[in-house]
SELO-874400 format. One line per field, with one value per residue (C-alpha): residue in one letter; x, y, z; residue number from 0. Coordinates in nm, 2 decimals, always signed. Example, Ala and Ser with C-alpha at 12.3 -4.5 7.8 and 13.67 -1.06 7.14 Angstrom:
BEGIN
vexza <- [A,S]
xx <- [+1.23,+1.37]
yy <- [-0.45,-0.11]
zz <- [+0.78,+0.71]
vexkol <- [0,1]
END
This chain:
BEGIN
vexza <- [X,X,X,X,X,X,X,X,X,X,X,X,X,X,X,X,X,X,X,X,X,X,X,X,X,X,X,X,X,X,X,X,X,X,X,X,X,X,X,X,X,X,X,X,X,X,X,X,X,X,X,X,X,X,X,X,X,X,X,X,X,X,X,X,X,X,X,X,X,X,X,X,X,X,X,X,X,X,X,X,X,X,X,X,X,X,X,X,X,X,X,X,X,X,X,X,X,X,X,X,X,X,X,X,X,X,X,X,X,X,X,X,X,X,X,X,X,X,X,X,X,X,X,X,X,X,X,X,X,X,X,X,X,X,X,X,X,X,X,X,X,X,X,X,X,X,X,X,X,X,X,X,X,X,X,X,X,X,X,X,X,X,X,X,X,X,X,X,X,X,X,X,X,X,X,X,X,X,X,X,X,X,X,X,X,X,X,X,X,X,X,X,X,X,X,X,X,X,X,X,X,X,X,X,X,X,X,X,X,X,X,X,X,X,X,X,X,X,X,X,X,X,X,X,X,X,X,X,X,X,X,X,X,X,X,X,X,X,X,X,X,X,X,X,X,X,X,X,X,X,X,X,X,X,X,X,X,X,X,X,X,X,X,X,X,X,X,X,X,X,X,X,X,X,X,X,X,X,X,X,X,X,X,X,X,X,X,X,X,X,X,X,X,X,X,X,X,X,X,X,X,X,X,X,X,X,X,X,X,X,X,X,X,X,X,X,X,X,X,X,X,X,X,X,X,X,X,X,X,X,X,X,X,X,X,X,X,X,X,X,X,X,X,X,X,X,X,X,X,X,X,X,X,X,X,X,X,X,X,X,X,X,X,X,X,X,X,X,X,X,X,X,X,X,X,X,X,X,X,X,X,X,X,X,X,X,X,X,X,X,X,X,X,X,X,X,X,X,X,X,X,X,X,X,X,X,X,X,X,X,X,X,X,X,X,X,X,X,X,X,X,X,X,X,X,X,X,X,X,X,X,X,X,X,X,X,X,X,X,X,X,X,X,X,X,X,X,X,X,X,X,X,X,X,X,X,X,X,X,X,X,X,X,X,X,X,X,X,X,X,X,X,X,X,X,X,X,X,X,X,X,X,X,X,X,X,X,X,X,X,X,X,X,X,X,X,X,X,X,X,X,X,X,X,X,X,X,X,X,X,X,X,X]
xx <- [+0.00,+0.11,+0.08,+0.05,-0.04,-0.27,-0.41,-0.70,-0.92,-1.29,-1.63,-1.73,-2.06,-1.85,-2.02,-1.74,-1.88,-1.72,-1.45,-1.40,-1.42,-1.17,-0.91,-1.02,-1.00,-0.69,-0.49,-0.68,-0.77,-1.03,-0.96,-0.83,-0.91,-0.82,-0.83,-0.78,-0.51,-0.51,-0.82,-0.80,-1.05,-0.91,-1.11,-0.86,-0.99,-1.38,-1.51,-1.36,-1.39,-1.25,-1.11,-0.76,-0.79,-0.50,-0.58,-0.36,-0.45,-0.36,-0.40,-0.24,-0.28,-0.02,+0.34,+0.56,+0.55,+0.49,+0.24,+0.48,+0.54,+0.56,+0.68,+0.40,+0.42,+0.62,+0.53,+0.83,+0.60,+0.73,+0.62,+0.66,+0.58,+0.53,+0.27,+0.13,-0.08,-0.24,-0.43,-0.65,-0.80,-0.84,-0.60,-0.27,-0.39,-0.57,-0.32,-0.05,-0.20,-0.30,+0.08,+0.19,-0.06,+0.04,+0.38,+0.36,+0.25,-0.03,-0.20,-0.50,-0.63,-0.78,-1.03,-1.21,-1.47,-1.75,-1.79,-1.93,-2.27,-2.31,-2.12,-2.35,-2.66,-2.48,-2.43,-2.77,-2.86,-2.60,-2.77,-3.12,-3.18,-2.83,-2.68,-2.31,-2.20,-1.82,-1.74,-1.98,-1.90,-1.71,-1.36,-1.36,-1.44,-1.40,-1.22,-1.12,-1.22,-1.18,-1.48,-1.68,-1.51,-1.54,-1.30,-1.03,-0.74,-0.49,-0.13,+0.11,+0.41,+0.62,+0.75,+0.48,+0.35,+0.38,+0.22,-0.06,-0.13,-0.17,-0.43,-0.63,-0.62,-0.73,-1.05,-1.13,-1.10,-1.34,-1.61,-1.48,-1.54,-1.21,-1.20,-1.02,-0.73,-0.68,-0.88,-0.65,-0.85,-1.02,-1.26,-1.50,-1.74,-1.89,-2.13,-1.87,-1.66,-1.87,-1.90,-1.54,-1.42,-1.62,-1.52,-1.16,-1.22,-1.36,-1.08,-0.85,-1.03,-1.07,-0.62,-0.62,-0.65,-0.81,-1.03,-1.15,-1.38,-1.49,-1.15,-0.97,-0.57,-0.55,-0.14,+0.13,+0.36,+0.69,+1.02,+1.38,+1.22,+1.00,+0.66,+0.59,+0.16,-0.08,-0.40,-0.71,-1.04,-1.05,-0.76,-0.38,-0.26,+0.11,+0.28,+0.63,+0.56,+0.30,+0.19,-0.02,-0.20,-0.48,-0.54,-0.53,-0.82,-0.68,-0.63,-0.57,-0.39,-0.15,-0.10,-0.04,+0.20,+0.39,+0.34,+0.54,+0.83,+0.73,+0.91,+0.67,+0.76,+0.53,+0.50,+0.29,-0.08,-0.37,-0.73,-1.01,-1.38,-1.54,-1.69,-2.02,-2.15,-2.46,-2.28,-2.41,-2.22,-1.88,-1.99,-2.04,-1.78,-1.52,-1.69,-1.90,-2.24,-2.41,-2.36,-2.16,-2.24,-2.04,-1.89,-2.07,-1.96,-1.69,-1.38,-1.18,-0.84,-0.74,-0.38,-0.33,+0.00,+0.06,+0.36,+0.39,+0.10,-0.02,-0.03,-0.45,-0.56,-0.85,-0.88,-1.08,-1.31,-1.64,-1.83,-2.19,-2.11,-2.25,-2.03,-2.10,-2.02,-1.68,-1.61,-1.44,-1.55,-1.87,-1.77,-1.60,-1.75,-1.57,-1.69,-1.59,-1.67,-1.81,-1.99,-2.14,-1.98,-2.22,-2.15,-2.54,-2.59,-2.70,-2.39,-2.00,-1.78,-1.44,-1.21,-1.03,-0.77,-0.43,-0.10,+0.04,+0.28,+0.13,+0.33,+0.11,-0.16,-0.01,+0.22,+0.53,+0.69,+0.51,+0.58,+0.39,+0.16,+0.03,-0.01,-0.31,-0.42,-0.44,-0.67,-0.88,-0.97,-1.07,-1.22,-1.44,-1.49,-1.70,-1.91,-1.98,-2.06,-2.30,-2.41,-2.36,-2.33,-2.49,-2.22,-2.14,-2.12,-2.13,-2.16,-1.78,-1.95,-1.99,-1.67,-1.50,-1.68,-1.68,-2.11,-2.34,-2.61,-2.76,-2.93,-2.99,-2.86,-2.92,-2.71,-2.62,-2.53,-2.74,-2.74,-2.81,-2.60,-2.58,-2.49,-2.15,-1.83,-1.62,-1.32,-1.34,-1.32,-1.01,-0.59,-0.60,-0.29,-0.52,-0.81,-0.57,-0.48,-0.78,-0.92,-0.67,-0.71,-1.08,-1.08,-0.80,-1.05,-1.30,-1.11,-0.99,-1.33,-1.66,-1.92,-1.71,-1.82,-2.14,-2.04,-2.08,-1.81,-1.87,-1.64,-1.42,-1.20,-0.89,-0.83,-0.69,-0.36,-0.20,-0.04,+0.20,+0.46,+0.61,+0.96,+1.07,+1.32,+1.32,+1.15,+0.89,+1.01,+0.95,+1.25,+1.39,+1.21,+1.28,+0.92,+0.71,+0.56,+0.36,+0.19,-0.06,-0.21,-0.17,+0.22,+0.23,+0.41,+0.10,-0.26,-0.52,-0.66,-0.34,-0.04,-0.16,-0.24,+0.12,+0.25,+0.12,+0.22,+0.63,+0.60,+0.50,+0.74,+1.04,+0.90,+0.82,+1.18,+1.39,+1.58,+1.48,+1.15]
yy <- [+0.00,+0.36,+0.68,+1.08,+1.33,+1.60,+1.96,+2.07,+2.39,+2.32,+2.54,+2.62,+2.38,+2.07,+1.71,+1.41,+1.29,+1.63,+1.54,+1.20,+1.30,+1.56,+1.32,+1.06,+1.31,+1.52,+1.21,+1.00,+0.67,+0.44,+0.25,+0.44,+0.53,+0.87,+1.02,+1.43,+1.51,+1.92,+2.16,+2.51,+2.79,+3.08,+3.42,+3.61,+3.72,+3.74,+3.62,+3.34,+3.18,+2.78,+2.52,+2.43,+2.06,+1.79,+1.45,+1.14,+0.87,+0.50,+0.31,+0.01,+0.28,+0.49,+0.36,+0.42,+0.67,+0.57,+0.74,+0.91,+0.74,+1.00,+0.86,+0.83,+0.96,+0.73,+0.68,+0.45,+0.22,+0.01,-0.13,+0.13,+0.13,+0.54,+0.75,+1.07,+1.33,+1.60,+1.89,+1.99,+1.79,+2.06,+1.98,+1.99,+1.83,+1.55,+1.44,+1.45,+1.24,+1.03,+1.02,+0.93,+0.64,+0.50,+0.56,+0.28,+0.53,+0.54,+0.83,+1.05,+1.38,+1.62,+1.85,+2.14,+2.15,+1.90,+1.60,+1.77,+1.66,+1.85,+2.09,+2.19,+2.15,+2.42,+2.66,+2.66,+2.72,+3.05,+3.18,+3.10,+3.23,+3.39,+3.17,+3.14,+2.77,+2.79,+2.40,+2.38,+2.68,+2.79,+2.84,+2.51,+2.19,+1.85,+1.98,+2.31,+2.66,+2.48,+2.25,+2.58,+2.77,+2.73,+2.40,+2.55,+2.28,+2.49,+2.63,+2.84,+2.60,+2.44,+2.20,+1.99,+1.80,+1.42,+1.60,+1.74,+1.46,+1.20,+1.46,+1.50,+1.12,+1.08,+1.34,+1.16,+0.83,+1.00,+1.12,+1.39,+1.45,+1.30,+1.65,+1.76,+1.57,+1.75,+2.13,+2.39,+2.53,+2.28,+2.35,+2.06,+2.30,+2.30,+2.05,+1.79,+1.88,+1.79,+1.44,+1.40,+1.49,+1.21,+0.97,+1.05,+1.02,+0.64,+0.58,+0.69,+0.48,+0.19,+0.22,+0.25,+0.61,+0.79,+1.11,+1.30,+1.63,+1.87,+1.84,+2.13,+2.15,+2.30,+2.31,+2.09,+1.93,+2.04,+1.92,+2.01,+2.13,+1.79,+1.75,+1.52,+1.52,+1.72,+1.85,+1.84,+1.84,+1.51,+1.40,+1.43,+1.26,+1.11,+1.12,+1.05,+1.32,+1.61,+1.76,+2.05,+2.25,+2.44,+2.71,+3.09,+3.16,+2.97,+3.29,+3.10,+2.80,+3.07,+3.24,+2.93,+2.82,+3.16,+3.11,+2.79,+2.90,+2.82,+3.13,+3.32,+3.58,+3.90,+3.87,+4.02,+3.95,+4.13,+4.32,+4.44,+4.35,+4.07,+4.24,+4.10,+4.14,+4.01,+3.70,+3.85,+4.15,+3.95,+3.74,+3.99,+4.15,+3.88,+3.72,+4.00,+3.78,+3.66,+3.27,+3.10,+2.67,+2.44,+2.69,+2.70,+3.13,+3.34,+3.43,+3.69,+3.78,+4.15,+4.34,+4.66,+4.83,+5.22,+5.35,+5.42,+5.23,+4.92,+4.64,+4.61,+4.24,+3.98,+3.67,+3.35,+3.45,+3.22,+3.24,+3.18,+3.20,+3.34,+3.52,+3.38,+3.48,+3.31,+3.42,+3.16,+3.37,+3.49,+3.85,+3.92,+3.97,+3.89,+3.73,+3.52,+3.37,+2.99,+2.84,+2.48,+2.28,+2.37,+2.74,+2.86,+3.09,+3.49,+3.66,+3.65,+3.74,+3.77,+3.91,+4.26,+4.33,+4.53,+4.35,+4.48,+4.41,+4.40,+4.70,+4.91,+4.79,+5.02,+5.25,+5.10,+4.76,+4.50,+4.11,+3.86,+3.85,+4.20,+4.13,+3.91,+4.14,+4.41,+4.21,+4.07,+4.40,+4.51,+4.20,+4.28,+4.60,+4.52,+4.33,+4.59,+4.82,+4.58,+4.48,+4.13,+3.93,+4.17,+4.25,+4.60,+4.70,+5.02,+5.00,+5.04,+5.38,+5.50,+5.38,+5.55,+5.89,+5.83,+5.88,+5.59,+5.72,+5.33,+5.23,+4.84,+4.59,+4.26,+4.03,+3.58,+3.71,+3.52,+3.73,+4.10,+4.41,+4.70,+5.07,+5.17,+5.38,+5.15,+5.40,+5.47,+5.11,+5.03,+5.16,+5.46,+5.31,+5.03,+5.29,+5.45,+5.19,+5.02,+5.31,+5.31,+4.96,+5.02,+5.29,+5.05,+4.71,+4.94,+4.98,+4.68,+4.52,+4.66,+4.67,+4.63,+4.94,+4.81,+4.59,+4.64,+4.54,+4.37,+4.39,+4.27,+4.06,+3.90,+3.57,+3.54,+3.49,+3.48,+3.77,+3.55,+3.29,+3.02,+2.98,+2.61,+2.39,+2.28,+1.98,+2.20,+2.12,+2.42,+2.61,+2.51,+2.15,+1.80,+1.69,+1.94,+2.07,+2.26,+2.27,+2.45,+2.80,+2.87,+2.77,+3.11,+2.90,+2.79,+2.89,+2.73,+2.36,+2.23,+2.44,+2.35,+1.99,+1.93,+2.10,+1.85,+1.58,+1.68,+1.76,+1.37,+1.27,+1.38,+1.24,+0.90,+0.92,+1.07,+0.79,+0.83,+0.72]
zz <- [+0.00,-0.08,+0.11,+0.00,+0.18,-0.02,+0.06,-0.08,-0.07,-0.02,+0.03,+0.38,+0.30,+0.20,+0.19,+0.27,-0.06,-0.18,-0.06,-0.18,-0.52,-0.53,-0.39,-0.64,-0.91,-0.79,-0.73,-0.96,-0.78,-0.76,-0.44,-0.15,+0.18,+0.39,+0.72,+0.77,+0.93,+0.96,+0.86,+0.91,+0.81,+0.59,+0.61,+0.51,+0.20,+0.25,-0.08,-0.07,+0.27,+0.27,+0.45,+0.44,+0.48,+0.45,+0.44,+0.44,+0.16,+0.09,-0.15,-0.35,-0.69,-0.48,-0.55,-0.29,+0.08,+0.42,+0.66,+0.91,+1.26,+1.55,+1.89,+2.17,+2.52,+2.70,+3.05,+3.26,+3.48,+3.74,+4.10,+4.34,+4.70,+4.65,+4.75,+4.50,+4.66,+4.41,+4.50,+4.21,+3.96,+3.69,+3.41,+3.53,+3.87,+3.70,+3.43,+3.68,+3.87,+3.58,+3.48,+3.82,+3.87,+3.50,+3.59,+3.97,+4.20,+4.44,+4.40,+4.51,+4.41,+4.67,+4.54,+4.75,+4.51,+4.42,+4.16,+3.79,+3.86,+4.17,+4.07,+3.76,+3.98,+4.24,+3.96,+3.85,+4.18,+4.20,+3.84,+3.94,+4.33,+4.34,+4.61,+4.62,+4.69,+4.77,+4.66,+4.36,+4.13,+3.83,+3.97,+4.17,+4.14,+3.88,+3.59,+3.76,+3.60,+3.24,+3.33,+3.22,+2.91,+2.54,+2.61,+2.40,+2.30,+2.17,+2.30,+2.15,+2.33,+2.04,+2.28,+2.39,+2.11,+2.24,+2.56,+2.39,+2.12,+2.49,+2.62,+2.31,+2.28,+2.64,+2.57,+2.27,+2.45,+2.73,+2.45,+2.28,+1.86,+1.71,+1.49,+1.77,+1.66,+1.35,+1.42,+1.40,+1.65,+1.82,+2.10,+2.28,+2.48,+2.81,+2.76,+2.59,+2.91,+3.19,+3.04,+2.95,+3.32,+3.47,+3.20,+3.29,+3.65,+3.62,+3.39,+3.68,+3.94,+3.71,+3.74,+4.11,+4.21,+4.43,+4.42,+4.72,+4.66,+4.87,+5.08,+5.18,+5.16,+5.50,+5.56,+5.52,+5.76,+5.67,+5.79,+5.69,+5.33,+5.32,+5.37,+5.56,+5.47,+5.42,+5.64,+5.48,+5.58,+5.50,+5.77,+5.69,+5.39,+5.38,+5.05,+4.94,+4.68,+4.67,+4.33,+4.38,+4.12,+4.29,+4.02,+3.98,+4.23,+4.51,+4.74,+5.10,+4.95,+4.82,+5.13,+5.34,+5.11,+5.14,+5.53,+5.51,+5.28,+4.92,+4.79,+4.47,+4.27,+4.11,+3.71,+3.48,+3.43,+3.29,+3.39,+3.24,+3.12,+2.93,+2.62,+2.45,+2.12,+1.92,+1.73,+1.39,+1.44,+1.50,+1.16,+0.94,+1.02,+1.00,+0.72,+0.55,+0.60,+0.89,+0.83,+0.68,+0.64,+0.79,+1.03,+1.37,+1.44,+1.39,+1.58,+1.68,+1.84,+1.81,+1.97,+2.02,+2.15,+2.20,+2.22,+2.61,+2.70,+2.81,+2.55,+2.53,+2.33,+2.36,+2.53,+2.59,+2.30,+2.32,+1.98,+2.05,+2.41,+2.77,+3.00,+3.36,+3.73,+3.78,+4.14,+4.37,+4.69,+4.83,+4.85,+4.50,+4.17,+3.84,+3.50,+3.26,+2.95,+2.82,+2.52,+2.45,+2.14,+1.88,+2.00,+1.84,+2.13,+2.04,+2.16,+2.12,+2.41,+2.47,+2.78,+2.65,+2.88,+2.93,+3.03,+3.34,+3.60,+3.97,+4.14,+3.91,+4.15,+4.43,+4.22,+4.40,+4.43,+4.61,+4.66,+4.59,+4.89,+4.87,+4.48,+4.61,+4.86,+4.58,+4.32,+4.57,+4.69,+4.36,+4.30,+4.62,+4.52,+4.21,+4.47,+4.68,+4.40,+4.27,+4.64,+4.49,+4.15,+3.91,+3.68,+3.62,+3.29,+3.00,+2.63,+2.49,+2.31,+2.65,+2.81,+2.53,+2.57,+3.00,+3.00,+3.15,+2.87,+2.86,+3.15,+3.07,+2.74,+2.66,+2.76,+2.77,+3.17,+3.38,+3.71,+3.58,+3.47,+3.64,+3.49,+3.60,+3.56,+3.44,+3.36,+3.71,+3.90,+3.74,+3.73,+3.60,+3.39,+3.26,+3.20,+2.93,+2.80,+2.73,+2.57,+2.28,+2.23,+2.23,+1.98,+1.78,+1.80,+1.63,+1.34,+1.30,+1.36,+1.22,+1.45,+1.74,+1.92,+1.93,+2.21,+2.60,+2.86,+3.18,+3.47,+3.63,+3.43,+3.63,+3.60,+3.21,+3.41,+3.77,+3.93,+4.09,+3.99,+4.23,+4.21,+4.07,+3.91,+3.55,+3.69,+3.88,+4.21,+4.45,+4.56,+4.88,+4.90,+4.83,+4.73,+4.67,+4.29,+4.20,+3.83,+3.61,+3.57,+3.97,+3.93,+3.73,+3.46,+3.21,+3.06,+2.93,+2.91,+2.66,+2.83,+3.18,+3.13,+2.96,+3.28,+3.49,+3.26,+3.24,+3.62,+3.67,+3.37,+3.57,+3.94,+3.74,+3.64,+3.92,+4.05,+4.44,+4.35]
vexkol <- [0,1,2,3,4,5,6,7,8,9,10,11,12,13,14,15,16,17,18,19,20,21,22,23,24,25,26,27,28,29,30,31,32,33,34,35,36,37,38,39,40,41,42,43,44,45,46,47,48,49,50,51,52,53,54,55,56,57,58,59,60,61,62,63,64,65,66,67,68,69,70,71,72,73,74,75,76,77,78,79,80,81,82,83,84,85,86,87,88,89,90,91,92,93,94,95,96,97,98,99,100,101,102,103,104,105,106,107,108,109,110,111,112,113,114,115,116,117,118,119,120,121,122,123,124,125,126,127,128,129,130,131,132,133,134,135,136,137,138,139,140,141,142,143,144,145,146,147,148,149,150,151,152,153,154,155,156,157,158,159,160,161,162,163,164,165,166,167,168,169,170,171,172,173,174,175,176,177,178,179,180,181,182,183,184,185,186,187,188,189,190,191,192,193,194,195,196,197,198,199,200,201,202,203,204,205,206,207,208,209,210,211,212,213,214,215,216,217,218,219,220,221,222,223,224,225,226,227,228,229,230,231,232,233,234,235,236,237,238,239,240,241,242,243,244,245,246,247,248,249,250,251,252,253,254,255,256,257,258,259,260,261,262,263,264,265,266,267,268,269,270,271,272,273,274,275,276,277,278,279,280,281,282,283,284,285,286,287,288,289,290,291,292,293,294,295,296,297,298,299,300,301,302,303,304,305,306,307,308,309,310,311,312,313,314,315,316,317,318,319,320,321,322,323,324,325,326,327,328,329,330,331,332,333,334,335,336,337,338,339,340,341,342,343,344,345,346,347,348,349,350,351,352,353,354,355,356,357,358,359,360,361,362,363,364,365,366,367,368,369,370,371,372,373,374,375,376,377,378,379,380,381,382,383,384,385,386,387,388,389,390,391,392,393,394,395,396,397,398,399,400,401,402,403,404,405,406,407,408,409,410,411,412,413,414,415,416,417,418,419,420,421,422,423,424,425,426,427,428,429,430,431,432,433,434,435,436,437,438,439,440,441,442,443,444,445,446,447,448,449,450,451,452,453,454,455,456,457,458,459,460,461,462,463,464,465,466,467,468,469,470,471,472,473,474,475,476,477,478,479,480,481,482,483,484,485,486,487,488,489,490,491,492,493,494,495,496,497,498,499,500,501,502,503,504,505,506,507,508,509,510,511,512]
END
């Protein structure tokens, strides 16, 4: 059997009978079969809107070629009598754990918040009576805050492809669509997520792990720079190894850490509002036409940098999405954004936010643990402005000219908006900023300004960065990691996840264990 790889340019609309023909006739076989192996959407010219799509044939009409072989993940098992603790089980937490209990170990995952089941059921609660439930919400919980986004699989790390081909294999494994495999861009949703989480999790018991939720990493027993086991609220947990990866809204794990000598550094981060527009707008005006078949909504992601200010850019964006309450804590208020696989929904949001360092927070230097103090004060005080989970909110128009002229706008936010100075809850530094890259989105973007923003916006990155070996062992300890988005080292779904995975790579292999 021969092999050939083939690009092709095909309509938006394309039927896989389409597509059969134009290999048969570009390559001109009878007999062959194919799989894809990239697809791509080019809009850069909009009257003529296709796929990219690359497919790998073979056929015995093919003389010659072999399908390329690329090395799998290889993880080095052997009988251990070692024990893994992992606090977290969003991405990095879960497939480190994964990893670890592949690799020999015995290994269990705390996680303060609740199963996905109980979780979902908590947050309709929160959106339907406004009752905060702090161990069933969108910040904590199975999955962690990825359990609820657009379920974007992609990472701009050029390192981590063995890495990221395991996890896309392991969601596809758990239910995913296998287009995620090839999707430039792939996404799986919120909805796909909540089922692939739990399929994970009993393919993680099924190898001999443990999961405990709604447990509490209280402290940890340390001696000589070695933990000795961790307190929960579950008991205290011996471990010859602890892997923890509690995520960017852990505020009290953070600052017992610091109280026990984990050493963290400040780093740049970013703040601002989730902006929403009608979906139609963003359609049009990346496509020139409001649909557009056999492409479920149109994306965007604009920059902006001014000289002297700010760099100002989108985030997170959620075609056909909702933005949600995302607060981890009963008295702050922040946002976020989500969407469901087929992404259908009315609006479009997207986090617009400037890049800053966290001494701007208090116009002098500050360390890390008065970093935290500083965004969670602001984060509160969008609560007590809104005297609770209505999100406050202007049209960009009226940002931009600093007048609350609109009173009330639809909205995908399930808790309510409420009118407010936006321009004036914020650094003045990130005020400025923002409005440039405002004014500069518009241009770029027709129909932009026709948006509203909703505030506040902090959790695209962490403030704060733990200090670790290449390995990701924490500075000044013999046993302890730490892995993810609240290590201040990754983002996102892919970049976190491989973080966990290279963590437990280099445990599985360090020869103490």
């Amino acid at each position: 059997m021969g092999y050939k790889e083939l690009d092709l340019k095909l309509p938006t609309g394309y039927s896989g009978e389409m597509l059969q023909q134009r290999i048969s006739k570009e390559l001109r076989l009878k007999n062959f079969t194919f799989q894809i192996i990239h697809k791509s959407l080019d809009a850069r010219k909009k009257e003529n809107i296709h796929w990219a799509v690359r497919v790998a044939v073979t056929s015995g009409e093919i003389k010659g070629g072999a399908a390329p072989v690329e090395a799998p993940l290889e993880i080095p098992y052997k009988k251990r009598d070692r024990r893994a603790v992992v606090m977290g089980s969003g991405p990095a937490g879960f497939f480190a754990a994964l990893v670890l209990q592949r690799a020999g170990f015995e290994t269990t995952i705390v996680e303060r918040g609740s199963k996905v089941g109980q979780r979902d059921r908590g947050i309709q609660r929160f959106e339907e009576r406004g009752l905060f439930d702090p161990v069933s919400n969108y910040a904590f919980g199975e999955g962690g805050a990825g359990t609820f986004s657009d379920g974007k699989l992609t990472s701009r790390s050029k390192h981590i492809s063995r890495e990221k081909q395991f996890i896309l294999e392991s969601y596809v494994r758990a239910g995913a669509p296998e287009e995620i495999l090839y999707l430039t861009h792939p996404h799986v949703g919120s909805d796909n997520l909540k089922v692939i989480v739990k399929n994970l999790r009993r393919e993680f018991i099924e190898l001999g792990g443990t999961i405990l939720f709604e447990t509490l990493l209280e402290d940890l027993s340390v001696e000589n720079g070695t933990i000795k086991h961790a307190m929960t609220t579950a008991g205290d947990l011996e471990g010859s190894v602890f892997v923890l990866a509690p995520g960017h809204s852990a505020y009290e794990t953070y600052r017992m850490l610091m109280r026990r000598g984990v050493p963290f550094r400040t780093k740049n981060f970013a703040l601002g509002f989730r902006a929403e527009h009608e979906q139609e707008i963003i359609n049009r005006g990346q496509w020139g036409v409001a649909k557009l078949p056999g492409v479920k909504a149109a994306e965007y992601r604009l920059t902006s940098n001014n000289e002297g200010e700010l760099p100002v850019f989108t985030f997170c964006m959620c075609p056909g999405g909702m933005v949600v309450p995302a607060t981890a804590y009963a008295t702050t208020n922040i946002v976020n954004g989500m969407s469901l696989y087929r992404r259908n929904g009315r609006f479009a949001n997207a986090a617009c936010v400037a890049g800053l360092h966290p001494d701007l927070l208090a116009d002098s230097p500050i360390n890390a643990a008065e970093a935290l103090d500083r965004l969670q004060d602001l984060e509160e005080s969008f609560y007590r402005f809104s005297e609770g989970y209505r999100a406050p909110f202007c049209t960009i128009r009226d940002f931009l000219s600093r007048k609350n002229r609109v009173q009330d706008h639809d909205t995908s936010y399930p808790l309510g908006l409420i009118p407010a100075p936006l321009w004036e809850m914020i650094p003045h530094p990130v005020m400025e900023a923002l409005t440039l890259g405002l004014q500069d989105f518009s241009r770029k973007l027709k129909g932009y300004e026709n948006g509203i923003l909703l505030g506040l916006e902090s959790k695209t990155s962490s403030p704060v960065q733990v200090i670790r070996d290449e390995t990701g062992k924490c500075e000044g300890f013999t046993n302890l990691y730490m892995a993810g988005e609240g290590s201040g080292y990754a983002g996102g779904i892919i970049s976190s996840a491989a973080d966990g995975i290279r963590i437990a790579l280099a445990i599985a292999t360090s020869p103490s264990l």
